[in-house]
N, C-alpha and C positions, 0 to 999 in steps of 0.2 A: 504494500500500500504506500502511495506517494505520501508528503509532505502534504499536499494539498488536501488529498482523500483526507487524511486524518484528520486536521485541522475542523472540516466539513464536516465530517463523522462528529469530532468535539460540540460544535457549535449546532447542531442539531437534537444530537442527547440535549444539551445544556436546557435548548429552548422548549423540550419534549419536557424535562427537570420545572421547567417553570413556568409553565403554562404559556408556553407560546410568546413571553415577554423575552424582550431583545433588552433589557435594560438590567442596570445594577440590582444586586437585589435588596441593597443596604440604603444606596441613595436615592436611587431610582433613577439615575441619569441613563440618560441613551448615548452609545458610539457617541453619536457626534455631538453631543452636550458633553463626552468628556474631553473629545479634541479639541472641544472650541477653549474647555477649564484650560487645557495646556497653552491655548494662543496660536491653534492649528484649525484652519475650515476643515468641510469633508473630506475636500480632496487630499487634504493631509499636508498642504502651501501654509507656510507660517501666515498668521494675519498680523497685518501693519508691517511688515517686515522692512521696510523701506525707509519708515518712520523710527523704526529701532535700529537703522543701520546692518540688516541682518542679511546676507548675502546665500542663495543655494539652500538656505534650508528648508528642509519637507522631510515631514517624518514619513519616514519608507515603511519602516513595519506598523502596522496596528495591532501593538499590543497592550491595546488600551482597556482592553476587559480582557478577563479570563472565563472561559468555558467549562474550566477541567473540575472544579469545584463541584460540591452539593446544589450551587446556584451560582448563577454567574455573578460576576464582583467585576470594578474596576479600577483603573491603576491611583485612583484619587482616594478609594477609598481602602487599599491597600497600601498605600502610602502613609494613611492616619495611624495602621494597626502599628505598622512598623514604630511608628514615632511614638504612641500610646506605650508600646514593649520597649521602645530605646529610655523613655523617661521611667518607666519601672512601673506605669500606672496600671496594670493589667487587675490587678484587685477592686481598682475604683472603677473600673469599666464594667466589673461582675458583680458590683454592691450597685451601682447606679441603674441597672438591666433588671437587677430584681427589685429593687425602688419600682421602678417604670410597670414591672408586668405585674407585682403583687402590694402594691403599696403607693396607687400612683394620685389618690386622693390626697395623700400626704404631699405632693410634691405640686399641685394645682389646689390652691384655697378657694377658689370659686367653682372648683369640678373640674376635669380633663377639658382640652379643648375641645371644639366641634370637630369630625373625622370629615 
């Protein structure tokens, strides 16, 4: 199986994983809501690049979500984990989740937001 097959193969289980959604599964951002977060349109041409003095640059690969996961994720929001585990916060991030899913009246005094 080529490069590509697989890749295919990935990004079809992913969206088979999550009902059909092409998007993060943590932010919710789409493909190209996170190239546009990096400063890249769809086609992957940096934006303003002229205005920043940036010459040749376009991001060639799209690996700005990953497929291989239980849900797809992207590189914005695997960037946060990273830095959440670089700063040692991995506890506050597992006390704050269970805040959220079993104690979240506690954390909104006039009730949860409107969904």
């Amino acid at each position: 199986m080529s490069r590509i097959d697989e890749h295919f193969h990935e990004y079809f289980a992913a969206l088979d994983r999550s009902g059909q959604e092409d998007r993060c599964f943590l932010c919710r951002r789409t493909p190209a809501e996170v190239k546009r977060f990096f400063g890249f349109d769809e086609d992957g041409v940096a934006i303003e690049a002229a205005r920043h003095g940036l010459e040749d640059i376009v991001l060639d690969a799209s690996d700005i979500m990953s497929y291989r996961g239980e849900r797809p994720v992207c590189a914005v929001c695997q960037l946060n984990v990273d830095a959440i585990q670089l700063l040692g916060e991995d506890q506050v991030v597992q006390r704050l989740y269970a805040q959220m899913a079993q104690r979240r009246a506690e954390l909104w005094p006039d009730g949860p937001p409107a969904s």
